[in-house]
C-alpha positions as CSV (number, residue, x, y, z in Angstrom):
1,X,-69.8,-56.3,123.9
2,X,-70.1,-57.7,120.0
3,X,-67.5,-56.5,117.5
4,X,-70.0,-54.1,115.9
5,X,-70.7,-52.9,119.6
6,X,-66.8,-51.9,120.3
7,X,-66.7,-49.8,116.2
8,X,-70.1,-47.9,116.7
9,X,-68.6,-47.0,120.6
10,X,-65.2,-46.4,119.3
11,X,-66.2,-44.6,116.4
12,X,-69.1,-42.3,119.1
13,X,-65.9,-42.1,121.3
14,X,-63.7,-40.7,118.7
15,X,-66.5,-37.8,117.4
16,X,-66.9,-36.7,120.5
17,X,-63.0,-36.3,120.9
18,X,-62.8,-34.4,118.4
19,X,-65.6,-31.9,118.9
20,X,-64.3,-31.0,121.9
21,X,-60.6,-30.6,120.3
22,X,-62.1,-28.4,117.6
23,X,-64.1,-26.0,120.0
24,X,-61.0,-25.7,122.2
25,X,-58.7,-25.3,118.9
26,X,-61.4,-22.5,117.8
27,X,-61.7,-20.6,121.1
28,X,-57.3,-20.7,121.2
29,X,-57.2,-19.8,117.8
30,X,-59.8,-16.7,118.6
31,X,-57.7,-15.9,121.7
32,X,-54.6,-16.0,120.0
33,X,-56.6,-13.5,116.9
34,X,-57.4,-11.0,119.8
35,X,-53.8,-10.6,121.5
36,X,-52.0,-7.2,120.5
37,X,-49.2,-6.9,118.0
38,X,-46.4,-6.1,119.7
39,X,-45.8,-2.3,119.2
40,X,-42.3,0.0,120.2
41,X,-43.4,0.5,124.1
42,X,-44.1,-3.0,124.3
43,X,-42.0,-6.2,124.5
44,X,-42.9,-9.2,122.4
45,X,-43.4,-13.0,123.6
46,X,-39.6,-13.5,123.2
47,X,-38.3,-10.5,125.0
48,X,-36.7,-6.9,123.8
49,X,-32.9,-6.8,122.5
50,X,-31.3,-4.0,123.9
51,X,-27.3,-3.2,123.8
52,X,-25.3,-2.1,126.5
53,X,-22.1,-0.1,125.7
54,X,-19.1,0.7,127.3
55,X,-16.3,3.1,125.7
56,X,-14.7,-0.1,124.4
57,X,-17.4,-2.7,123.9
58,X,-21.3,-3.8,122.8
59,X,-22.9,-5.9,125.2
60,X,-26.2,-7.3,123.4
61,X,-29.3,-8.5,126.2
62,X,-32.7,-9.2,126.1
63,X,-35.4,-7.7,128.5
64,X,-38.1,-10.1,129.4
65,X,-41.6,-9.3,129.2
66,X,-43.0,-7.9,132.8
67,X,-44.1,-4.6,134.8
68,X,-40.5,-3.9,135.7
69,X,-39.4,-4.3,132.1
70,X,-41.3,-2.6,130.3
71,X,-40.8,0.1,133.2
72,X,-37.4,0.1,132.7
73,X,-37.8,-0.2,128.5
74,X,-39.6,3.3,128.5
75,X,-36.0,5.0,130.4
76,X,-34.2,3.9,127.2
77,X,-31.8,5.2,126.3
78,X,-30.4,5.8,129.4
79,X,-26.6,7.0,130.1
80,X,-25.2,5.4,134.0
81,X,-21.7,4.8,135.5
82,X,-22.0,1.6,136.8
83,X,-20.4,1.1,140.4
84,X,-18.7,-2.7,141.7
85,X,-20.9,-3.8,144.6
86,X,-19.9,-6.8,146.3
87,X,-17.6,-8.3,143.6
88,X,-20.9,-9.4,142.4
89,X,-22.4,-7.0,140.3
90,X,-22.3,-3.2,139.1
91,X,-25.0,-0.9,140.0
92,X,-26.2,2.2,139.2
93,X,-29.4,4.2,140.5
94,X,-31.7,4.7,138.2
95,X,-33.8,8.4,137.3
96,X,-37.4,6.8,138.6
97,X,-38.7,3.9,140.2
98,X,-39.8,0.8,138.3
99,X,-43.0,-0.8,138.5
100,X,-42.9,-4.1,140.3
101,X,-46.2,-5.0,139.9
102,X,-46.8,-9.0,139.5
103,X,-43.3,-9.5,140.7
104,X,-42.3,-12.4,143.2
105,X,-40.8,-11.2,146.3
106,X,-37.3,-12.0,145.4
107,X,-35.1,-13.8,143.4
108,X,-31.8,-16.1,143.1
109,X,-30.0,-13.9,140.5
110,X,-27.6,-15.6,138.0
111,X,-24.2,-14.5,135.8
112,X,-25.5,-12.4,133.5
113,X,-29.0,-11.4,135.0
114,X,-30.4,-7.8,134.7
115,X,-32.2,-7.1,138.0
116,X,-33.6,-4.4,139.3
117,X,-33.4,-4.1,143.6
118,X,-36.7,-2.3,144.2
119,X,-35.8,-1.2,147.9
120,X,-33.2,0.9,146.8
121,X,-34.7,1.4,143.2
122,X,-31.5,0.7,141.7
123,X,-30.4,-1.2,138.2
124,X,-27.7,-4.4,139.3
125,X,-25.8,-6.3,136.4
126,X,-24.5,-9.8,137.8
127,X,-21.3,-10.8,136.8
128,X,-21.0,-13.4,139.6
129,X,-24.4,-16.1,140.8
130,X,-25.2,-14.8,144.1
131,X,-28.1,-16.0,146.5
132,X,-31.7,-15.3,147.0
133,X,-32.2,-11.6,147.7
134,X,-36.0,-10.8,148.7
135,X,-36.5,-7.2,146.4
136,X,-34.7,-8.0,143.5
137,X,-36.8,-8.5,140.1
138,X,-34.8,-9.9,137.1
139,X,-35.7,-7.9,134.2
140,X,-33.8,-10.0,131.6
141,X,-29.7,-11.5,130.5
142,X,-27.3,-10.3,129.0
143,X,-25.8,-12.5,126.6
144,X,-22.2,-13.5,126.1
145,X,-18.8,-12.5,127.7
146,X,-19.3,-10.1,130.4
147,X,-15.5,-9.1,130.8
148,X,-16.4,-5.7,130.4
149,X,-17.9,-5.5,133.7
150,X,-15.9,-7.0,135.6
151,X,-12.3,-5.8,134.3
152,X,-12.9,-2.2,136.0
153,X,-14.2,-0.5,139.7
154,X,-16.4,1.4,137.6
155,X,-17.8,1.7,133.9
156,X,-19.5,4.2,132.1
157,X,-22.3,2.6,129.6
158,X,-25.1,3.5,127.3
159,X,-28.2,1.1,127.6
160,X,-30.5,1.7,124.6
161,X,-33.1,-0.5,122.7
162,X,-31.4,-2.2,119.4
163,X,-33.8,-2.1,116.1
């Protein structure tokens, strides 16, 4: 191929490229034009902040965006006495089921997950890593120290959305 022959191809080559990185920028900026604005009821792209409180302290957490979440979301605020199960977490039953629709079939909660254990329909706050339990649907973190939890048998807390 001549040196004119490799520009022309490179420069065909390169408009072609492009084209099709337009058309797919256009139809992803369209998409993105379409999507709802997040709305109270709904939880955004980087999760819902809700607050947890005991008598003595503010736990802050985020929800993450799924069935189960947003299921749990429209309870708030909800008043529970959280019960030590396992040296592992505190539970509480919860008024109503959650929707677990699109959830995996379990999961390998973590220090500081907020799960919900569909068999029993009850809420579990981790305070320790424990292993794959088939049921259980994370529903978000809390974040921070979670001293509060663990210091007593049971606690008494307020979970509510934060503004």
């Amino acid at each position: 191929m001549t040196r004119n022959g490799k520009i022309a191809f490179t420069a065909f080559t390169a408009t072609v490229l492009a084209g099709t990185c337009s058309e797919r920028a256009a139809s992803s900026n369209t998409a993105r034009s379409e999507l709802p604005v997040p709305v109270l009821g709904t939880i955004a792209e980087d999760g819902m902040k809700i607050r947890i409180a005991t008598q003595d302290r503010t736990l802050s957490a985020t929800l993450e965006d799924s069935a189960a979440a947003r299921s749990f979301a429209e309870l708030l605020p909800l008043d529970l006495t959280l019960r030590d199960y396992n040296r592992t977490e505190k539970v509480a039953d919860l008024p109503r089921r959650l929707s677990a629709e699109g959830a995996p079939a379990g999961v390998e909660p973590a220090t500081g997950d907020i799960a919900y254990f569909a068999p029993w329909g009850n809420l579990a706050l981790f305070y320790r890593d424990f292993g794959y339990s088939k049921g259980l649907i994370r529903l978000g973190r809390i974040d921070g120290d979670l001293s509060a939890l663990i210091s007593r048998e049971s606690v008494s807390v307020r979970i509510e959305r934060t503004e």
